[in-house]
C-alpha positions as CSV (number, residue, x, y, z in Angstrom):
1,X,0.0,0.0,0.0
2,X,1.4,3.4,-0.7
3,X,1.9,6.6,1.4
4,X,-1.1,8.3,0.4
5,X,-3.6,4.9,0.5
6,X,-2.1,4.2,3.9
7,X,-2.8,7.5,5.3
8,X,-6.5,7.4,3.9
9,X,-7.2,4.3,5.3
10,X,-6.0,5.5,9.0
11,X,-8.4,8.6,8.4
12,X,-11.1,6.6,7.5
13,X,-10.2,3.9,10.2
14,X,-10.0,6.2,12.8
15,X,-13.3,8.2,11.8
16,X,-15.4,4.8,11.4
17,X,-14.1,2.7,14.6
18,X,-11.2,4.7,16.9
19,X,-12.4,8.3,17.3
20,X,-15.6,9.2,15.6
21,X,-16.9,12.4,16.0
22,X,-19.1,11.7,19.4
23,X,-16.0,10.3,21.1
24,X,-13.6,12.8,19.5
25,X,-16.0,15.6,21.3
26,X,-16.1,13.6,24.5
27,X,-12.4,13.5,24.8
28,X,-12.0,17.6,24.1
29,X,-14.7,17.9,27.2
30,X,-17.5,18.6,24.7
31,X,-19.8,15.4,25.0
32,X,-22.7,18.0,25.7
33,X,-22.5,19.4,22.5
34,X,-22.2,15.9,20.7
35,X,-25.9,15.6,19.9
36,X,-28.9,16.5,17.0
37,X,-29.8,20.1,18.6
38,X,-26.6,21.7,20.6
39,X,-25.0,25.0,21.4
40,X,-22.7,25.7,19.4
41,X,-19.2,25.3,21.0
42,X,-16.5,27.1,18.5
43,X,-14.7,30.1,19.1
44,X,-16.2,33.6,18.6
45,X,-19.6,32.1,18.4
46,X,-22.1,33.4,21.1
47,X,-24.4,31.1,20.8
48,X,-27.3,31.9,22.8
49,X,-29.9,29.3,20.8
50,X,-29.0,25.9,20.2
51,X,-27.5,26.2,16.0
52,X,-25.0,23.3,16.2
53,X,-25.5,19.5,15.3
54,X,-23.6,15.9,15.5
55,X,-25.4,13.1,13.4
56,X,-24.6,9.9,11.4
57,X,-24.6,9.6,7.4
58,X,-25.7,6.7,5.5
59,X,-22.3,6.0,5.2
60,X,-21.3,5.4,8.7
61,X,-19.2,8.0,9.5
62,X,-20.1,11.0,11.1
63,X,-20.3,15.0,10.8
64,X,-21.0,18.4,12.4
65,X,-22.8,21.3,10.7
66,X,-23.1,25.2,12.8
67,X,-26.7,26.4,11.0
68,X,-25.7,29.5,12.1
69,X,-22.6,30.0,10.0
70,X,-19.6,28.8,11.4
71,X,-19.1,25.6,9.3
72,X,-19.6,22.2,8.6
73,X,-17.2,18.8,8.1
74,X,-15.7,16.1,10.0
75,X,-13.6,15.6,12.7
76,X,-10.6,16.7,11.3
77,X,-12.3,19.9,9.9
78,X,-14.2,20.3,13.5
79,X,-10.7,20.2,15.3
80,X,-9.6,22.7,12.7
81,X,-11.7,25.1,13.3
82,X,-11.8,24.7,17.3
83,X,-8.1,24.7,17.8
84,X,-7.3,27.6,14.4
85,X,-5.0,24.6,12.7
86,X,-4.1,23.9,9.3
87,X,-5.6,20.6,7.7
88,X,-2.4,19.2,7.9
89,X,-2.0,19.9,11.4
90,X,-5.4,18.9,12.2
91,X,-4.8,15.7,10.5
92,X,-1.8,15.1,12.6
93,X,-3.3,15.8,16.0
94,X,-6.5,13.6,14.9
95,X,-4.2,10.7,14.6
96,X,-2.4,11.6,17.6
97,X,-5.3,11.8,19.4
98,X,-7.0,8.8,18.1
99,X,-3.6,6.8,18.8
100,X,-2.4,6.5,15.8
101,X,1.9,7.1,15.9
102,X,3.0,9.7,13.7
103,X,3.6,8.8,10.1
104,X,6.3,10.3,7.6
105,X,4.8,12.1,4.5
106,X,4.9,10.0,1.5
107,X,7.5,10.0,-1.4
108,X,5.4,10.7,-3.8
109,X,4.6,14.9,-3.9
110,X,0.9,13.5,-4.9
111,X,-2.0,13.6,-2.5
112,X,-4.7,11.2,-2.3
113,X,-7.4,11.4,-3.8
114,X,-10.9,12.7,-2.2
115,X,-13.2,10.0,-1.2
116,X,-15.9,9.3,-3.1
117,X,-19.2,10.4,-1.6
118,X,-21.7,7.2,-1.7
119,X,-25.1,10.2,-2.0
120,X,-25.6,13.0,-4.1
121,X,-23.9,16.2,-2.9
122,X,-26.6,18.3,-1.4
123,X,-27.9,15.0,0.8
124,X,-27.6,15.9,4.8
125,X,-26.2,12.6,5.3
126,X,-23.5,13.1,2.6
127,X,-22.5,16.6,3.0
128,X,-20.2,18.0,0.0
129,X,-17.8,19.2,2.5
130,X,-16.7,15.9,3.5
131,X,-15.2,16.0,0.2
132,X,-11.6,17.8,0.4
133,X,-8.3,16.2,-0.4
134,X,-5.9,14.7,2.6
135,X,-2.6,16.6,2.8
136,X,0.6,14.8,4.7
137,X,1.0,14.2,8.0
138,X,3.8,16.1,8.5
139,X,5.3,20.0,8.9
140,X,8.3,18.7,6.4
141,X,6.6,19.0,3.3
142,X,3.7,21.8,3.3
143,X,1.2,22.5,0.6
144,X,2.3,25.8,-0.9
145,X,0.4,28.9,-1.2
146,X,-0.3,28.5,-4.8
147,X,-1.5,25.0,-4.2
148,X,-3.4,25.6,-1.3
149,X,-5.5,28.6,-3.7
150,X,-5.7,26.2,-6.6
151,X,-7.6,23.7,-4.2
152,X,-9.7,26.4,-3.0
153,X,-10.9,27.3,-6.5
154,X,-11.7,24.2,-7.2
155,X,-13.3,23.1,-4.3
156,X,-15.4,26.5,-4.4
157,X,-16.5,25.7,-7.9
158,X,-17.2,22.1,-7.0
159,X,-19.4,23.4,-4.4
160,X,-21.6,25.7,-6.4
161,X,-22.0,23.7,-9.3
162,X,-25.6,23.0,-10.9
163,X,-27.4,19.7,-10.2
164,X,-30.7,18.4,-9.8
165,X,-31.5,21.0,-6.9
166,X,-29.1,23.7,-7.6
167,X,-29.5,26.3,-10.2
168,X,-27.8,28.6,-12.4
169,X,-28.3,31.4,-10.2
170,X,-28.2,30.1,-7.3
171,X,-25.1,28.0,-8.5
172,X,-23.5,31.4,-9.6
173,X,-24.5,33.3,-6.3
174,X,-22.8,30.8,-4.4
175,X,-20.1,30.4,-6.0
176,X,-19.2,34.5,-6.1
177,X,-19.7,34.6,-2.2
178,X,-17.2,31.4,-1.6
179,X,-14.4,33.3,-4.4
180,X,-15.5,36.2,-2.0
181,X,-14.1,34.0,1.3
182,X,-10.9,33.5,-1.1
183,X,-10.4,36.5,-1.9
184,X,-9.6,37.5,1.7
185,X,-7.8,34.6,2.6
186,X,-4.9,35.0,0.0
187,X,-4.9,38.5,-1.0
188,X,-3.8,40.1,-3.7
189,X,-3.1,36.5,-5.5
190,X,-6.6,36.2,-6.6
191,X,-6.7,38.3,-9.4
192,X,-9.6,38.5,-12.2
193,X,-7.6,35.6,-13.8
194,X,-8.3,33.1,-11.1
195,X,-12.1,34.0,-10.7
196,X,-12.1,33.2,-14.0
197,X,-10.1,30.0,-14.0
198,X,-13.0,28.6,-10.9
199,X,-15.8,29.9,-13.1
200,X,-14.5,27.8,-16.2
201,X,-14.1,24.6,-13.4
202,X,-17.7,25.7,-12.2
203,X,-19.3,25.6,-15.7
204,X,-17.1,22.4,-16.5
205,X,-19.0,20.8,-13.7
206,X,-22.2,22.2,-14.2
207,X,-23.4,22.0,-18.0
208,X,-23.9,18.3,-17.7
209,X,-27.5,19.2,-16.2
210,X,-30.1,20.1,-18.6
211,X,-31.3,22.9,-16.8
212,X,-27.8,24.5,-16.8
213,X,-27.0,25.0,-20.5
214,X,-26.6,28.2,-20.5
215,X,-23.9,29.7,-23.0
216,X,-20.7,30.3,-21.4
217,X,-20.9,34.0,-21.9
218,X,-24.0,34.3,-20.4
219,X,-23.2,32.9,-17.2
220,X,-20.0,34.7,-17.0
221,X,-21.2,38.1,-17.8
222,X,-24.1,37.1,-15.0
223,X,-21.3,35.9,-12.4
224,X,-19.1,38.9,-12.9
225,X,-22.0,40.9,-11.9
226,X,-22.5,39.2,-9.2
227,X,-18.8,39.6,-7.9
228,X,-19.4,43.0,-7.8
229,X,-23.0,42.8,-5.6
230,X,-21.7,40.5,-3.3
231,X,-21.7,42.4,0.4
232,X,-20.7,39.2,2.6
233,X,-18.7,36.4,1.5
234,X,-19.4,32.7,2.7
235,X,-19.1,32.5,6.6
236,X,-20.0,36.2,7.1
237,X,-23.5,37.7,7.9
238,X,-23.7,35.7,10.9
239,X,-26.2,38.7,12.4
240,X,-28.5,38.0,9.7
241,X,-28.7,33.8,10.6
242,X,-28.9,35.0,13.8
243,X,-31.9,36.8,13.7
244,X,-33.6,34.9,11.2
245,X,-33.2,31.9,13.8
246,X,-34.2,33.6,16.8
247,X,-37.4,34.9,14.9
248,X,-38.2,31.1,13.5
249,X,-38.7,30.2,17.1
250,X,-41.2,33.2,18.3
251,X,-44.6,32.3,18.6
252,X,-47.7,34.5,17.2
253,X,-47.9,36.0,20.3
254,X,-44.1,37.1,20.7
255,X,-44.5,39.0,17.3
256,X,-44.6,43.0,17.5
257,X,-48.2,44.5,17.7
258,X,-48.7,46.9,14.1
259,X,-50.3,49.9,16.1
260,X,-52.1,50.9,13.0
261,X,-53.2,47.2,12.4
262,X,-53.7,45.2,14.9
263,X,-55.4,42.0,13.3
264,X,-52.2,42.3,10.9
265,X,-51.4,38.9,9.6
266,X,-48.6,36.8,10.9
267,X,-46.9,36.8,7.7
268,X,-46.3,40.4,8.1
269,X,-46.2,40.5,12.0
270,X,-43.1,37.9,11.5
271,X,-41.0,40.0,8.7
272,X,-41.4,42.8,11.8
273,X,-40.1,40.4,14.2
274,X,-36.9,40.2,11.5
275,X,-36.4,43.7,11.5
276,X,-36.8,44.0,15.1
277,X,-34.3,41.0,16.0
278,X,-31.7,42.7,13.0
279,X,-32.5,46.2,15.3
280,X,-31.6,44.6,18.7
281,X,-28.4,42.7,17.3
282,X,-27.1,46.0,15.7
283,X,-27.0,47.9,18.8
284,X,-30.5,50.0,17.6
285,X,-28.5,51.4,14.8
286,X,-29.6,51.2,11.0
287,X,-29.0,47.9,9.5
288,X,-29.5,46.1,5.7
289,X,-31.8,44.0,4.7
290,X,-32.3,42.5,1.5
291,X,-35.9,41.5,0.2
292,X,-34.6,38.0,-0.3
293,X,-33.2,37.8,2.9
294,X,-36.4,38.9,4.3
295,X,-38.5,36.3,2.4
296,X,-36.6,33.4,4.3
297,X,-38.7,34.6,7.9
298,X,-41.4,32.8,6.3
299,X,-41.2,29.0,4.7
300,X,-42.2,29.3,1.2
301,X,-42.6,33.6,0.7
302,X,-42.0,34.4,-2.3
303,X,-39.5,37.6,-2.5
304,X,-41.4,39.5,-4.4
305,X,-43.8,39.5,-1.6
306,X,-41.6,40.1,1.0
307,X,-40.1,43.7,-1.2
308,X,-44.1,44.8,-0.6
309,X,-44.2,43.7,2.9
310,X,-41.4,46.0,3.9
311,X,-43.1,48.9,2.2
312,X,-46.5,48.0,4.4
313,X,-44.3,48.1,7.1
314,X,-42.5,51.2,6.2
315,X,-45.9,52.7,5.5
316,X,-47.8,51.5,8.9
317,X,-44.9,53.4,10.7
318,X,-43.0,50.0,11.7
319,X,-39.4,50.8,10.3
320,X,-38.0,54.0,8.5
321,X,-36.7,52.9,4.8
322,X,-33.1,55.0,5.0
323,X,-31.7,53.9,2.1
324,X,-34.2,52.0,-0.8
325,X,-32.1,49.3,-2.8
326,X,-33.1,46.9,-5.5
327,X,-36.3,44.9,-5.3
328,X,-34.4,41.8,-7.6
329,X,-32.7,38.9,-6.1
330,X,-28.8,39.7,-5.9
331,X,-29.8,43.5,-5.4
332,X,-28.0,46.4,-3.2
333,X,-29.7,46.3,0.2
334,X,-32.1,48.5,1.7
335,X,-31.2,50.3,4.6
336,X,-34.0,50.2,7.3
337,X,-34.5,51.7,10.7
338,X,-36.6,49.8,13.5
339,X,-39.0,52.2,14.8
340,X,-41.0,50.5,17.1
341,X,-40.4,49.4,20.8
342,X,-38.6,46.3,21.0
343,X,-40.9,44.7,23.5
344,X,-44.2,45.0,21.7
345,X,-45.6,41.6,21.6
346,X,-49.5,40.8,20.3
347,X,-51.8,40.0,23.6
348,X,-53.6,37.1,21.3
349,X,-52.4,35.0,18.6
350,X,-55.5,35.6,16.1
351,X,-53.5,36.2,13.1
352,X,-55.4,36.4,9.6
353,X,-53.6,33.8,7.4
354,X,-51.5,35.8,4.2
């Protein structure tokens, strides 16, 4: 067996029988966390509702997801982010810790290659971030920076690109907010050549679907775009999961009162809960709000709806519009002003359904 295959299969050992994810947590004093519905326990997250989760995929090994935007992975990615290591030295101390000795890095300058995922890529049990290549044990030999942005291109466009669930747009979207995240991480090296170069992968990957045959220069003029729209890149805009999750939990009668309306339907009485939750977390100040971000208060709203909602709201003297921005999907912002109390709540829940 050779270098890389031997260091997969202690991975893989290791995650399946050794140190899964539940034990893993146990021994780092976290067994309280290891379950479905947990707080989440990962530096800089004030986690004040339960957003983090430990479960089982089809495949037998297990995974971690923070639904309020700190990340998703395995083991290896979990101590990653919990201790600020590299992969490779989150690799290392998972064997360590999992009582594997210390390997040398192979000969070979290749690295293994990515397991394959048994489900499609967007199934919970099969996340796609399970999905990243396994670098040597070993401080010796180092991915270099221009390998290390070359798999993060790749892995962003892998991430983004069209299947049966994902579309163009959204596809696109999501791939300008990861090359976003990139961006910051290396600087000055990710020049208009290399958003270009994980667009190309992106469409590579993509125009096998039917729904995604869109002519190359379509989708790139439409992704360039984008780039330029994009206010927070992947793992940022925590204040806006935040409040969104906080406001999923309120019942009818924890929504604000409309003064103006007081049989006002729930639909609307919950988009005001948003804008009071994004008021509260911003200190009272002005904050941004998008009218696709605000459909996502309610399962199923259309965005459209949720543009006119905000101006019902603007107009029954709920919030002060500061700033108007664009009514499409991928749109500048509005800037918005919370003008009620914080503590208005209805005193019944007979709502008027939408």
């Amino acid at each position: 067996m050779n270098g890389n295959g031997d260091l997969r299969q202690k991975i893989d050992d290791a995650r399946r029988r050794r140190l899964p994810m539940p034990e893993l947590m146990a021994k780092l004093g976290l067994a309280e966390h290891a379950k479905k519905s947990a707080r989440c326990p990962l530096p800089g997250h004030d986690d004040r509702h339960p957003s983090f989760s430990v479960f089982k995929g089809k495949d037998g090994f297990w995974f971690w997801k923070c639904h309020a935007g700190c990340g998703e992975g395995d083991e290896i990615l979990f101590l990653s982010k919990l201790k600020g290591l590299s992969l490779t030295d989150a690799i290392s101390l998972y064997l360590d810790m999992a009582d594997f000795p210390s390997s040398r890095p192979p000969k070979s300058h290749e690295y293994p290659e990515p397991r394959e995922c048994p489900a499609s890529r967007k199934s919970p049990e099969c996340p796609e971030f399970h999905e990243y290549p396994v670098f040597p044990v070993s401080p010796v030999c180092p991915m270099s920076n221009g390998q290390e942005l070359e798999q993060a291109l790749k892995a962003s466009a892998a991430r983004n690109a069209c299947d049966e669930r994902r579309s163009v747009k959204d596809g696109l979207w999501g791939l300008a907010r990861d090359l976003k995240a990139v961006q910051k991480k290396f600087g000055p090296k990710v020049t208009n050549r290399e958003m270009v170069l994980a667009f190309d992968e992106w469409h590579r990957l993509s125009e096998k679907f039917p729904d995604a045959q869109v002519p190359r220069e379509d989708c790139l003029a439409a992704f360039l775009a984008k780039i330029g729209k994009v206010r927070f890149a992947t793992g940022e805009g925590n204040t806006l999961n935040k409040a969104l999750e906080a406001v999923s939990k309120l019942s009818p009668s924890e929504l604000p009162v409309i003064p103006s309306v007081p049989d006002a339907p729930e639909t609307l009485r919950r988009i005001a809960a948003l804008h009071r939750e994004l008021s509260r977390l911003c200190g009272g100040k002005t904050y941004f709000l998008t009218c696709r971000d605000a459909a996502k208060a309610v399962a199923g709203l259309r965005y459209q709806t949720a543009y006119n909602i905000n101006l019902a709201l603007a107009q029954f003297g709920v919030v002060e519009i500061v700033r108007a921005g664009d009514p499409r999907p991928g749109g500048k912002a509005s800037t918005y002003w919370y003008l009620l109390s914080e503590t208005e709540s209805a005193e019944d829940d007979d709502e008027i359904p939408f």
